[in-house]
Structures are given as structure tokens and as C-alpha cells.
N, C-alpha and C positions, 0 to 999 in steps of 0.2 A: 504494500500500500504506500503512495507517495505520500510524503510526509507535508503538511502543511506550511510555507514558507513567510515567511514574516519579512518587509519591505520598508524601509526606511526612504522615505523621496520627503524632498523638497519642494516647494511651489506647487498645490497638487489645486488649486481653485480654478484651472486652466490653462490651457495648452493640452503639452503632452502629458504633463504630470497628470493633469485630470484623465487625461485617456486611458491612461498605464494603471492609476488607481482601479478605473472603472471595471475595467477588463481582469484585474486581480483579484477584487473583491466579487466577482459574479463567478469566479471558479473557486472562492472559498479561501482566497489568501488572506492573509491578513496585510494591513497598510499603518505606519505611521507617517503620517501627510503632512507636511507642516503646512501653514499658511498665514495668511496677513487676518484674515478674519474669516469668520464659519458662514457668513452669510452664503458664500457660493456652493458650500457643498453639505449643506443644512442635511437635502434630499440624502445625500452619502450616510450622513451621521444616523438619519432616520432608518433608512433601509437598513445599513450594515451596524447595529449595536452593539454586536459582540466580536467586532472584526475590522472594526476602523474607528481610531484616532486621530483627529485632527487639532495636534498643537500647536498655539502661539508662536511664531519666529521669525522674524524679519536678519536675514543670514547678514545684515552688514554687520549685528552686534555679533563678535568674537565668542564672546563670556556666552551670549544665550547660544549659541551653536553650539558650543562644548557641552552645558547642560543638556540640552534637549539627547546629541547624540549618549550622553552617560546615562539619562534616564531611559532611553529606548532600549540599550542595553543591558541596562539593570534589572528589564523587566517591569517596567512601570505601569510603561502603557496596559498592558493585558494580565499582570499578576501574577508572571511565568518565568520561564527559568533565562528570558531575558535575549536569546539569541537575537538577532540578526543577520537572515542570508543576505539581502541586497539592497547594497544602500545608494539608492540614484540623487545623483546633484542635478538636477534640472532647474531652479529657480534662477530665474536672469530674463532682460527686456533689451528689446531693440533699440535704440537710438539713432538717430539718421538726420546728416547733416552734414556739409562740411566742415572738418578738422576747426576753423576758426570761427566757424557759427556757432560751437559750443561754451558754454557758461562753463567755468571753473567750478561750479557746482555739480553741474551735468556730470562732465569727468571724475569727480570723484565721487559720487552716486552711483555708475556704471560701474567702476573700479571695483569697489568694495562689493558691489551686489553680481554682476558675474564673473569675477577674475577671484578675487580676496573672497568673496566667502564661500566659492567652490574651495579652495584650497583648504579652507577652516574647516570645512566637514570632514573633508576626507582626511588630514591630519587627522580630527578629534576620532574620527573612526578607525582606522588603521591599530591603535592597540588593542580596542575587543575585537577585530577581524583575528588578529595575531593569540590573542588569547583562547579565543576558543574554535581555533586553527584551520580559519579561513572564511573565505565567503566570496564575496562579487561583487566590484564597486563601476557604475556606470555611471559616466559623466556625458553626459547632456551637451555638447556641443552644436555644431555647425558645417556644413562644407564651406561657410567662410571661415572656418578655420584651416583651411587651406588653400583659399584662393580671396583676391580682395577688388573690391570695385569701390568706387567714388561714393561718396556720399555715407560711406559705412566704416570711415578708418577707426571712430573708438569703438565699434562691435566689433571691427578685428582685430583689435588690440586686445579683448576681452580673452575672445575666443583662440588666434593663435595665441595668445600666453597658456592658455589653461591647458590648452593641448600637449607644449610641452613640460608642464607640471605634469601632468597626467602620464604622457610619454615615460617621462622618467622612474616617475614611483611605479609604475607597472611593474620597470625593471629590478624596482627595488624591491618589492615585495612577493612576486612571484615565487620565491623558495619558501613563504608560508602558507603556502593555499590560498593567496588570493587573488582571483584573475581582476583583470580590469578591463574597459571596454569603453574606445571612446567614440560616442555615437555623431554622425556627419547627417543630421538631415537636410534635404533641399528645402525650398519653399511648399510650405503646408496652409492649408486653409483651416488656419486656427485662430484665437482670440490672439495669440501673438502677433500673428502677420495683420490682422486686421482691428484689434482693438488696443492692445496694451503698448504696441509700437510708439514710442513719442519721436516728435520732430522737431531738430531744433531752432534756436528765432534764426530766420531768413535774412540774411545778405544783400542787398539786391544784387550787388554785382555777380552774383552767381547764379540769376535768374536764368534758364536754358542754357545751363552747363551741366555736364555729365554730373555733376552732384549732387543736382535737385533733380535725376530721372528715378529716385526710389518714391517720388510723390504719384508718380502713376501709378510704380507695384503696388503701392498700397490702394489704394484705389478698386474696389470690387468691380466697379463699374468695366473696367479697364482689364476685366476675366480675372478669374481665380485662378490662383498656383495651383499644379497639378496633384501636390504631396496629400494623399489619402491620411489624414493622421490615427483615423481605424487603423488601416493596413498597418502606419506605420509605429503605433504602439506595438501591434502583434507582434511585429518582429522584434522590438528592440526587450519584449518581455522574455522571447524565445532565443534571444541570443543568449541568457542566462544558461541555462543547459548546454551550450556549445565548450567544448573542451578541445584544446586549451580554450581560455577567453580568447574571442578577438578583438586584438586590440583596436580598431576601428571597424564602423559599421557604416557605410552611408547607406543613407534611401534616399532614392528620386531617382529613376534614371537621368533628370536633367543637372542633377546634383552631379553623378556622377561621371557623365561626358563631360561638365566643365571642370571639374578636377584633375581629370587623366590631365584632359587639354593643357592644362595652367604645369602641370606637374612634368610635363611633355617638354614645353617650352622652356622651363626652370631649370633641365636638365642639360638642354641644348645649351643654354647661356654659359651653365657654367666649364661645359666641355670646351667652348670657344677662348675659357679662361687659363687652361691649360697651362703654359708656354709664359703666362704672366703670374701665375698662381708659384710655376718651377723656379722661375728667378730671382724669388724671393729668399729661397733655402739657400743655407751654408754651400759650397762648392765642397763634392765627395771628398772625405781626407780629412779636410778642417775641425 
């Protein structure tokens, strides 16, 4: 009999976290959700009583992220012996703007809430993975975390950083049993792409430049993104079972033709660099 698995996410009032909840808690897992407030998953709380918790946390406070991940641990949420199979970091928002259209506020809003407090959880988590010897941490990412377009330099900033934090510790932890798996989706038709997105104050001079064309994506009017965020919870729940983890997951196939693309190019540049890269080194002998 498969054993009941317990879920630690982040940001569960919408997006994917809400998807990944929903689809957990309707095969009998259990979730602890954090969120900004219950209003949006009241229906959640109602249905599932004895099978989801949804705690208080806003991930930029350091101290409440440690807590919340020690009390899940501990067994709090459900009154149990406290495990933890998989702890997803999803909580984070889009921002969109040119690099100088952003507030010194903005920047360090974004910072803290997708770069800094992804890192905080999975630190705070990383010792009870290690303690009671292993488990499975998904970081909620982007395929702009490996490709970057105008109008989105501090959401790639969030996101390639976290990537390779992410990158790294995989490497670091993988001799305790704990896989890690950093997920790449495309554009999804979710409250993110269409409602929680902020934009920042406008420029004029950048009015019909490449950095004001994510005012269209966002835009329903202007067609939906292709990303099924059904499909794409399934998978990114079903990657859990895959052994070893894999370390990246993208969905979208349009996700994934611009990545090769970008990764294609990235490769070629730097083979051109070859010969200016060698001249740098000591001369053999020396």
C-alpha cells in the first residue's frame, strides 16, 4: 500500500501552488500551504479538514520561514511523527518593466520574495531532509531562468540566481537522499500571468521598445499562453517519483524550443571565444 505523503509548498492561494495542492489533496495527500491569507482557499480548508493546513507566511521574513518549516517538521500541522517528503518553493511574482523603470522598493520586494526567500526555505529545510534521511525539494522556477528578454531583467535576476543556488545544493546534498528538481515552466494561463503580474511606473521614452512588449502578453485579449497549468501541475507532482530527481523539468513545448534555441547560441558564442579564452593562460612550463 502506498504510503501517504505529506507536502510542504509555499504560495498555495494561486498559480501552480494552488494547482499542485488541489490535485494532492483529491488523491488523499496531505499539504502544508503557506499563504498571505485563507480567504482564497477557505473552499480547500473546508473540503480537506483533516488533510490541509494552511499557515501564515509571507517568505521575505527569514525568522517566520524557519519556524513555519520547524513546525511542519515537528509534526504540528497534523499531530504526527512530523515527516516531510516534498517541500516545493513556489511562492514568487512577476514584475515587468525596464531595468530603470523600477522603484528601489520594487527591487528589493522581488529580491527577498523570489530569490532570498526561496533560498531560506530550502536552507531551513535541508536539516530535517538530512535527519530523517531524505526526501525531495522542488523549486518552482522559470524557463527565464535560462533565457532573458527585455522588459523582465529583475524576474531574471530572481530566477537565474535561484537556479544556480539550486544547481548547487542538489550537488551538495545528493549523498543524503535528497533529490532536487528545478522546474522550467513556459507561459501558463494562470492568476500569475494574468493577475498577480505587477508592472512597473512607465518611462515614456521606452514607449514601443522591446521592453514594454510584455504589456501585450499580459493582455488576454491578445490570446492566452499555451501552458495547461492542469497538465502542468501533473507533471511537476509526478516528477516526485522519478529516480534519480531530475534536476530540471521544463513544460511548454514553446518553453522548450526557446531554451535549446538560447542554449544553442550560448554555446556557439562561446566556442568563437576559444583562441581569446587560451591567451589568457600561463604559457606551458611556467
Amino acid at each position: 500500500m502506498t504510503r501517504t505523503r505529506t507536502w510542504l509548498i509555499t504560495g498555495v492561494t494561486s498559480g501552480f501552488g494552488r494547482e499542485i495542492t488541489a490535485q494532492l489533496l483529491a488523491v488523499g495527500d496531505r499539504v502544508v500551504g503557506t499563504v498571505r491569507g485563507t480567504e482564497k482557499v477557505a473552499d480547500l480548508l473546508e473540503r480537506y479538514p483533516d488533510t490541509f493546513r494552511a499557515p501564515l507566511l509571507d517568505v521575505t521574513d527569514a525568522a517566520a520561514v524557519r519556524d513555519t518549516v520547524d513546525r511542519a517538521f515537528a509534526g504540528e500541522p497534523f499531530g504526527d511523527d512530523g515527516r516531510v517528503d516534498v517541500v516545493v518553493s513556489n511562492a514568487g511574482y512577476g514584475l515587468f518593466g525596464a531595468a530603470e523603470e523600477l522603484s528601489d522598493a520594487q527591487v528589493d520586494r522581488m529580491i527577498a520574495t523570489n530569490l532570498r526567500g526561496s533560498i531560506q526555505l530550502i536552507r531551513a529545510s535541508l536539516p530535517h531532509l538530512r535527519a530523517q534521511g531524505g526526501g525531495r525539494v522542488v523549486q518552482i522556477s522559470s524557463y527565464g531562468g535560462q533565457v532573458a528578454f527585455p522588459g523582465n531583467s529583475l524576474y531574471h535576476a530572481t530566477k537565474w540566481g535561484i537556479e544556480g543556488f539550486a544547481e548547487s545544493v542538489a550537488a551538495e546534498v545528493a549523498g543524503f537522499g535528497i533529490g532536487l528538481t528545478i522546474v522550467e515552466p513556459g507561459g501558463a494561463r494562470t492568476e500569475f500571468r494574468y493577475g498577480s503580474a505587477q508592472v512597473a511606473g512607465a518611462i515614456p521614452a521606452y514607449a514601443g521598445t522591446p521592453a514594454r512588449s510584455f504589456e501585450a502578453m499580459l493582455d488576454p485579449a491578445n490570446g492566452l499562453a499555451a501552458g495547461d497549468p492542469v497538465r502542468m501541475a501533473a507533471r511537476i507532482i509526478e516528477s516526485v517519483d522519478v529516480e534519480p530527481a531530475p534536476l530540471r523539468l521544463v513544460l511548454g513545448s514553446q518553453a522548450l524550443d526557446s531554451t535549446v534555441a538560447t542554449l544553442q547560441q550560448r554555446v556557439a558564442g562561446f566556442e568563437a571565444q576559444r583562441d581569446v579564452a587560451a591567451s589568457t593562460d600561463y604559457p606551458p612550463g611556467l
